[in-house]
N, CA and C of each residue as an Amber inpcrd file, in Angstrom:
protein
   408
  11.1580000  10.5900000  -3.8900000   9.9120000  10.6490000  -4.6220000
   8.8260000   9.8440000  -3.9130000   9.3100000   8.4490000  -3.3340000
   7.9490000   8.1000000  -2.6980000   7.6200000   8.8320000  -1.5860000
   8.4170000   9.3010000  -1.0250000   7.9320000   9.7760000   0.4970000
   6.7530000  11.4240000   0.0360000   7.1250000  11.7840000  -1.1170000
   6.3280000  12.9170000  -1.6150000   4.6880000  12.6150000  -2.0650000
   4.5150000  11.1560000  -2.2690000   3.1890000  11.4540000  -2.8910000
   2.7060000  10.1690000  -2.0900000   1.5600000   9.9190000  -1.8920000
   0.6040000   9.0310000  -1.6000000   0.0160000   8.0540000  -2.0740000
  -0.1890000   8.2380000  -3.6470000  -0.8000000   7.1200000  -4.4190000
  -0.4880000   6.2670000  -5.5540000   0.0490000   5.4130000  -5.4330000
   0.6660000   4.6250000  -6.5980000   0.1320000   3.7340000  -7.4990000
   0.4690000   2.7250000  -7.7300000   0.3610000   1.6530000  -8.2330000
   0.9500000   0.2450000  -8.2250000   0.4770000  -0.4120000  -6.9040000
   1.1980000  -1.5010000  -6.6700000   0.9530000  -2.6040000  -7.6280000
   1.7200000  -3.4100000  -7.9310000   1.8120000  -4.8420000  -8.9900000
   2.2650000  -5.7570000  -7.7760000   1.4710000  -6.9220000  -8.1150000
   1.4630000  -8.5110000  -7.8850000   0.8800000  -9.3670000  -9.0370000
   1.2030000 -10.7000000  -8.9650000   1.4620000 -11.5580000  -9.6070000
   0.9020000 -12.3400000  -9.6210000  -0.4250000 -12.9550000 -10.5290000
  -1.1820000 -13.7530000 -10.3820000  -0.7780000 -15.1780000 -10.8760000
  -1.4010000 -15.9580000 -10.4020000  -0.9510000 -17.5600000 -10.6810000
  -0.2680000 -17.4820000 -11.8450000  -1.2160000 -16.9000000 -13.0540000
  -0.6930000 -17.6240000 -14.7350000   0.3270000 -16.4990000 -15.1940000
   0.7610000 -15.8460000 -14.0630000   2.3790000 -14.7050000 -14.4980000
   1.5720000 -13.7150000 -14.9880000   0.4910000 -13.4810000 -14.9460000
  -0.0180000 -11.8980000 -15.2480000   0.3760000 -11.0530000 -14.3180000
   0.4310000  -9.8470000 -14.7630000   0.5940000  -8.8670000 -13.4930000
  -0.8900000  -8.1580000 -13.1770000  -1.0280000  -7.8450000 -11.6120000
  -2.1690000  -7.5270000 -11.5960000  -1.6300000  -6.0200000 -10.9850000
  -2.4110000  -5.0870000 -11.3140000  -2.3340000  -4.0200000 -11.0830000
  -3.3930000  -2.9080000 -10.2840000  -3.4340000  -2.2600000  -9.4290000
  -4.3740000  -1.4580000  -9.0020000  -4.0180000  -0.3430000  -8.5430000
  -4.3950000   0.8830000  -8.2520000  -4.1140000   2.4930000  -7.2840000
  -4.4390000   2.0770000  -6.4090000  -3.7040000   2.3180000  -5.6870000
  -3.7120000   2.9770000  -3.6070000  -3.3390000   3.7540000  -3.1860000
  -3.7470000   4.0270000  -2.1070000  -3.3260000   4.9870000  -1.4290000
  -1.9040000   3.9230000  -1.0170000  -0.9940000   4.5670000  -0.2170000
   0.4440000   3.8200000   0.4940000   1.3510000   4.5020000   1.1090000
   2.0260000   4.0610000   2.1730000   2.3750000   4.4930000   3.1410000
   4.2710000   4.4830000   2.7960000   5.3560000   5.1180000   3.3120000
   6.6340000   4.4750000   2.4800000   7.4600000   5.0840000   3.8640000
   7.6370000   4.3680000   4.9850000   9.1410000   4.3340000   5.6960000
  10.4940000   4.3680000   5.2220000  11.0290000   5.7760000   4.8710000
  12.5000000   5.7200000   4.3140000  13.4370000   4.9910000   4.9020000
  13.2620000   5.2890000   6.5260000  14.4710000   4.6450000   7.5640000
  14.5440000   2.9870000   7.4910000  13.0700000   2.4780000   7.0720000
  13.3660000   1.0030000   7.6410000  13.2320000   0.7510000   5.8190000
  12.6100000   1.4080000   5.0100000  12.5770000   0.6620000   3.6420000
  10.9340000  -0.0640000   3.5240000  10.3390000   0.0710000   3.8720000
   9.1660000  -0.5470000   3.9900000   7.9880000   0.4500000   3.2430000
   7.0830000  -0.2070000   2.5700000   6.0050000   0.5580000   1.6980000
   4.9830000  -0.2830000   2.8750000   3.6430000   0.2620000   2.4990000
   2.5160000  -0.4260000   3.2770000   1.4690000   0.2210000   2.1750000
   0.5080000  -0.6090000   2.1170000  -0.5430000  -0.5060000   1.6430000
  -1.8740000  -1.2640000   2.4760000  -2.9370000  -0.4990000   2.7580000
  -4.3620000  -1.2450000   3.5090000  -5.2120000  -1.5390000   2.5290000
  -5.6690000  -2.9740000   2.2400000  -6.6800000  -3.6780000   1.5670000
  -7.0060000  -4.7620000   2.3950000  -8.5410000  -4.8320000   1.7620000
  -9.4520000  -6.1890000   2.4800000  -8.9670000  -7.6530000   2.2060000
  -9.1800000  -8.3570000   3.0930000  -8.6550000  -9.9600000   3.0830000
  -9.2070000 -10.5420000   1.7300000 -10.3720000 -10.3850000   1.6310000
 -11.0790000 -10.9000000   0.4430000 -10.5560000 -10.2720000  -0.9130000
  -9.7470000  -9.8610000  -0.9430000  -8.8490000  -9.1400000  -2.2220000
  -8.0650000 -10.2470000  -2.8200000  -8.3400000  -9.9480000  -4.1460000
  -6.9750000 -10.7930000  -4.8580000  -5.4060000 -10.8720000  -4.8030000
  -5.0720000  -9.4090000  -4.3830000  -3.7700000  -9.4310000  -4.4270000
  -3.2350000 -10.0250000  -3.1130000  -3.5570000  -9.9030000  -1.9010000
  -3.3260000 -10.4810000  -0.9940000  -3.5230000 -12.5280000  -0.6130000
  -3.9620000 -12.6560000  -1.8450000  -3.7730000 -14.0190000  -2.1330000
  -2.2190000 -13.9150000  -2.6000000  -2.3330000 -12.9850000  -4.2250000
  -0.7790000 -13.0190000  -4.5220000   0.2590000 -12.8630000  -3.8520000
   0.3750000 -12.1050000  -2.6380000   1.0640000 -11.7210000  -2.0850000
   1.3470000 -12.8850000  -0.9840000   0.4940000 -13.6860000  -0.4720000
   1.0560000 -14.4890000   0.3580000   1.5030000 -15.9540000  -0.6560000
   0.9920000 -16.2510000  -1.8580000   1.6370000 -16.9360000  -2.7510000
   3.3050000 -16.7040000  -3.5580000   3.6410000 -15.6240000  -3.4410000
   4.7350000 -15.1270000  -4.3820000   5.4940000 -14.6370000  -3.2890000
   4.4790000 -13.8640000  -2.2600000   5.8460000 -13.5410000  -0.9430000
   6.2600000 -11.7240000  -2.0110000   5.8720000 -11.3260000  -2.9940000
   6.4910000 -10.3520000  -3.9950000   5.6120000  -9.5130000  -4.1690000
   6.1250000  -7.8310000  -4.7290000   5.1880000  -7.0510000  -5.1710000
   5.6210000  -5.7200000  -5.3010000   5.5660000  -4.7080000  -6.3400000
   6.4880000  -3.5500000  -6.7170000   5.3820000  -2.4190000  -6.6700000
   5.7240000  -1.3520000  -6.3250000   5.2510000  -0.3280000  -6.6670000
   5.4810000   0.6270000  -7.6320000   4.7780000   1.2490000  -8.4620000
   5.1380000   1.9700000  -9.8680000   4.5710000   3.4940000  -8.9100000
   5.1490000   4.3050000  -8.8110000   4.4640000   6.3050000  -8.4040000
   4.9680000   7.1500000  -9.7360000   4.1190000   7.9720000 -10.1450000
   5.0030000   8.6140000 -11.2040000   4.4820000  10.2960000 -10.6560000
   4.8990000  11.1620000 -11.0500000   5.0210000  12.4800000 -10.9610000
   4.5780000  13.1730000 -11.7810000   5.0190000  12.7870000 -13.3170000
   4.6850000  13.4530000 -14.4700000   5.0620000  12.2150000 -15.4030000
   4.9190000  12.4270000 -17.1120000   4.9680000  11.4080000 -17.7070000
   6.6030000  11.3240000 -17.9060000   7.3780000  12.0790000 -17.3860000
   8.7490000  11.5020000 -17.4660000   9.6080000  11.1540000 -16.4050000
   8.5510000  11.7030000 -14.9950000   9.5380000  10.8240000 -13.5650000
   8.8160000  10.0010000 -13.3420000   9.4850000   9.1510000 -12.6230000
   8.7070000   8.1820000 -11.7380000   9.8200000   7.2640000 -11.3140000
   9.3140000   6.3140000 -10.5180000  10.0800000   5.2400000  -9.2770000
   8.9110000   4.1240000  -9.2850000   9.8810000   2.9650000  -9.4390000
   9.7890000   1.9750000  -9.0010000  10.2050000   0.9540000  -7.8520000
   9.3340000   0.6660000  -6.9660000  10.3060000  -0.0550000  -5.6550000
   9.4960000  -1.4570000  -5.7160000  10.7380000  -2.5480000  -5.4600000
  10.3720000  -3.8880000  -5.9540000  11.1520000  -4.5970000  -4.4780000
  10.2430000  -5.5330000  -4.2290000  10.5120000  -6.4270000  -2.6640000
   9.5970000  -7.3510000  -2.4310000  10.1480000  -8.2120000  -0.8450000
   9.6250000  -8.9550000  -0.4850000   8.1720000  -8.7310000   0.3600000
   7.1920000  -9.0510000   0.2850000   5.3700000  -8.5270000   0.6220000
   5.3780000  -9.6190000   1.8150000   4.0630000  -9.3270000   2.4710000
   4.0030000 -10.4960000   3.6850000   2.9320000  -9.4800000   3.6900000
   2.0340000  -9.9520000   4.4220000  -0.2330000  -9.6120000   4.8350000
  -0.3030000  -9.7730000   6.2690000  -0.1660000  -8.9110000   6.6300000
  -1.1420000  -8.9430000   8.1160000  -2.0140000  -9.5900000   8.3870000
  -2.2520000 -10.0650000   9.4800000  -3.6840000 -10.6670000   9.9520000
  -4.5590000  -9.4580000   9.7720000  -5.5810000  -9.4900000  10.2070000
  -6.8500000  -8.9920000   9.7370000  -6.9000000  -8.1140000  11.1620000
  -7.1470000  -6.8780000  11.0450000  -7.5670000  -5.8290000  12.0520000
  -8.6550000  -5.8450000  12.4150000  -8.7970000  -6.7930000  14.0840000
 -10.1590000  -7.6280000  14.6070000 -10.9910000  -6.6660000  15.9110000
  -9.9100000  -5.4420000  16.3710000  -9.9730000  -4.5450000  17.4050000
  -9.6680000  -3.0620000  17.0250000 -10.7060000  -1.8790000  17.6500000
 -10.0650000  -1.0280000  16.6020000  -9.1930000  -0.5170000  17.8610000
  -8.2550000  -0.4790000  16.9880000  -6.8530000   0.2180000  17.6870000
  -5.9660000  -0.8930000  18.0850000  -6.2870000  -2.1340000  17.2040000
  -5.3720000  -3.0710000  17.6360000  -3.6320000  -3.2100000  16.9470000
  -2.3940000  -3.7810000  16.7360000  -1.5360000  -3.1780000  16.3940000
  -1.8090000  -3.0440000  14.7530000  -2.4850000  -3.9360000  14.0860000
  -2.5120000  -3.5570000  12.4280000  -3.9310000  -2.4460000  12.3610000
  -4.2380000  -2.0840000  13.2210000  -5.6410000  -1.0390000  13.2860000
  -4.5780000   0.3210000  13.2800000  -3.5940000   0.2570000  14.0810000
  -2.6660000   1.3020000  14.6890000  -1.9500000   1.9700000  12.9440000
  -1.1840000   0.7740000  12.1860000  -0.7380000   1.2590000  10.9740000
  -2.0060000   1.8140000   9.8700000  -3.0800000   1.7710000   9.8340000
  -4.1970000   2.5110000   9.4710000  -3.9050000   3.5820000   8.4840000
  -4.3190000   4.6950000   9.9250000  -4.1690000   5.6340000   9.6480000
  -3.1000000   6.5140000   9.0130000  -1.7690000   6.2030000   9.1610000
  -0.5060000   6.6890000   8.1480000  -0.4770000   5.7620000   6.8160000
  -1.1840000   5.0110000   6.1990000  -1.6120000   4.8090000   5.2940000
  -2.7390000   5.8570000   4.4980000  -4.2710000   5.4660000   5.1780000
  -4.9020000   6.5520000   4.6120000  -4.8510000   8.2160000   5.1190000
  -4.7160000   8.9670000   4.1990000  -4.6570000  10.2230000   4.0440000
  -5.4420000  10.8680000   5.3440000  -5.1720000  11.6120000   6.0680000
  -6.3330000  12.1990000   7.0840000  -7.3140000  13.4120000   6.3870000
  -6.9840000  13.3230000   5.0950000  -8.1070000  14.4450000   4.8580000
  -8.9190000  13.4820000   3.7900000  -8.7030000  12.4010000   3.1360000
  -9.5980000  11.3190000   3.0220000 -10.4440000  10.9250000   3.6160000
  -9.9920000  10.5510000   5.3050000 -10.1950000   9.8470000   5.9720000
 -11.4770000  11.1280000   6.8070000 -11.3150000  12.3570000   6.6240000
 -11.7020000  13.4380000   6.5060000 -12.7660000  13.4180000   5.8440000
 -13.2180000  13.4850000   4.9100000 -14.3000000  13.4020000   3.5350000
 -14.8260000  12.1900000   3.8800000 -14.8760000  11.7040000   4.0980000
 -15.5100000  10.2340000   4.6060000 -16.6390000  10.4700000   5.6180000
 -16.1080000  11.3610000   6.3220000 -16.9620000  12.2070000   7.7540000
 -16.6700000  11.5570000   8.9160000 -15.8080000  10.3400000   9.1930000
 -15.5100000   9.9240000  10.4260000 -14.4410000  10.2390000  11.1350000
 -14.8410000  10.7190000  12.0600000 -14.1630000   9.9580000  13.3900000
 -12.8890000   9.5190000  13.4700000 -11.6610000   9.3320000  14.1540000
 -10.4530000   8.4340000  14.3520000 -11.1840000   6.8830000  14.2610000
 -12.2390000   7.5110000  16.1020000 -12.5340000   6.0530000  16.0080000
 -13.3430000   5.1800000  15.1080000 -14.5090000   6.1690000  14.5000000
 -15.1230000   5.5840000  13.6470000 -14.5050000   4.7010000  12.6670000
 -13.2690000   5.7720000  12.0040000 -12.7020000   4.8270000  10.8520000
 -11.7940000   3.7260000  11.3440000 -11.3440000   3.3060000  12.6590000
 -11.0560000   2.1340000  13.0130000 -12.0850000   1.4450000  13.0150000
 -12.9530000   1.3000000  13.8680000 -14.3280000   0.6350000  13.8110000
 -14.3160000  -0.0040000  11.9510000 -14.4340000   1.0590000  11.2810000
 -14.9920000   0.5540000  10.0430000 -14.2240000  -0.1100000   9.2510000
 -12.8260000   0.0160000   9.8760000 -11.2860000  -0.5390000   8.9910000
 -11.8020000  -1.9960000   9.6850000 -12.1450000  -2.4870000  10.7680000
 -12.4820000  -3.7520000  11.4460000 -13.5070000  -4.7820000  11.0530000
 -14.9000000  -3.8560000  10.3290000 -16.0030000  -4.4270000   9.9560000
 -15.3320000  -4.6270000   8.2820000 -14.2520000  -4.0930000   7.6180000
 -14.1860000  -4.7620000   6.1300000 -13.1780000  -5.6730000   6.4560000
 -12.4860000  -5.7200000   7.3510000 -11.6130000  -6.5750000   7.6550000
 -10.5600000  -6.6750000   6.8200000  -9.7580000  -5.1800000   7.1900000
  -8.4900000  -4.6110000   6.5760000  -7.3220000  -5.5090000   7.4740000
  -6.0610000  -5.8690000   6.2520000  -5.2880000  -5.8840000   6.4230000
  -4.0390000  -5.2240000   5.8820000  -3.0030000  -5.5690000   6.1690000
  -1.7040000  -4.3490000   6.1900000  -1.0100000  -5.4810000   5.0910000
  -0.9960000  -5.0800000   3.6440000   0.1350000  -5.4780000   2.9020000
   1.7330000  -4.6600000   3.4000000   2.7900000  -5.2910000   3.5170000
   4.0780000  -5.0470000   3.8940000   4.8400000  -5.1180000   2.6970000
   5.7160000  -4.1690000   2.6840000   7.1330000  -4.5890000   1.2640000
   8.0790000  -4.0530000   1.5960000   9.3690000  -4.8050000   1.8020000
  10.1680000  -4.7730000   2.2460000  11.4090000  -4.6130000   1.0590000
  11.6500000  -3.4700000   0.2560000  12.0940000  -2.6680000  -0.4980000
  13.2690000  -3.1530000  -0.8130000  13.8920000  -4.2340000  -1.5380000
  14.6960000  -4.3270000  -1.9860000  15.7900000  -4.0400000  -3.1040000
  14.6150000  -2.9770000  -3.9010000  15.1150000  -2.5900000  -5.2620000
  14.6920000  -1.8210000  -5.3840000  15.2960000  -0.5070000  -5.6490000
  14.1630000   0.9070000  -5.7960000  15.1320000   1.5030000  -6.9580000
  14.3570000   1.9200000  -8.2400000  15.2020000   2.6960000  -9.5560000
  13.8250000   3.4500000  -9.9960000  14.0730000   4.2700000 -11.0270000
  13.1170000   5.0930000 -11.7520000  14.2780000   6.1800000 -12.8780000
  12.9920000   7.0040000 -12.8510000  14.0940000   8.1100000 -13.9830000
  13.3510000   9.4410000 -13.4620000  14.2250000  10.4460000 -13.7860000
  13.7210000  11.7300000 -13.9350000  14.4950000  12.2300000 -15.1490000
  13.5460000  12.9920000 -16.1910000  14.3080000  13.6850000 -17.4260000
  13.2040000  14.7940000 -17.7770000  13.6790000  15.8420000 -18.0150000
  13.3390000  17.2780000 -17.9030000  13.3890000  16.7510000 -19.7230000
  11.5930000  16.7100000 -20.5640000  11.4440000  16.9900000 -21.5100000
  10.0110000  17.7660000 -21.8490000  10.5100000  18.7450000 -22.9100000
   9.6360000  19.7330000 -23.2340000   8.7200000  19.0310000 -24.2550000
């Protein structure tokens, strides 16, 4: 199921045990187990994430499938060159027909992944469950 869809809902963990929640787009390596998600340094969750080291993803399908994958997170440095190695994971994150509608370029949208000063959230998939149930 993750490798089928693109946009989820990652959770992290703010100081006072709230969960913080947002949609992304996200990237999901079956072979190594790894999710990726691209957000700006100046983001909240990437505070959480280098505080807690943690962070799950919720994808659902319909209102009765869905998957949850829960692991260890770690943040990239900040993509300072375009085409540098966290410039490189980019693009198999965002969608190319997103990235499409946007109107740029490969290079452009490196360039512009550089000027917000994207980095690469990592999760390293330690727990993955969900449900599927066929109801009418």
């Amino acid at each position: 199921m993750l490798a089928s869809r693109r946009i989820g809902v990652p959770a992290t963990t703010e100081e006072s045990g709230h969960p913080h929640l947002t949609t992304m787009f996200y990237d999901w390596d079956p072979g190594t187990r790894v999710l990726r998600f691209s957000t700006t340094l100046d983001r909240v969750k990437v505070g959480h994430v280098r505080r807690s080291g943690k962070a799950a993803l919720h994808v659902s399908v319909d209102d009765w499938t869905f998957a949850l994958a829960e692991g260890d997170a770690s943040v990239s440095e900040a993509t300072t060159t375009p085409g540098d190695a966290v410039g490189r994971e980019l693009p198999a994150i965002v969608p190319t027909g997103f990235r499409a509608g946007l109107g740029l370029t490969d290079d452009e949208f490196l360039e512009l992944q550089v000027r917000e000063r994207r980095v690469v959230i990592r999760v390293a998939v330690t727990k993955l469950h969900g449900t599927r149930l066929d109801v009418d």
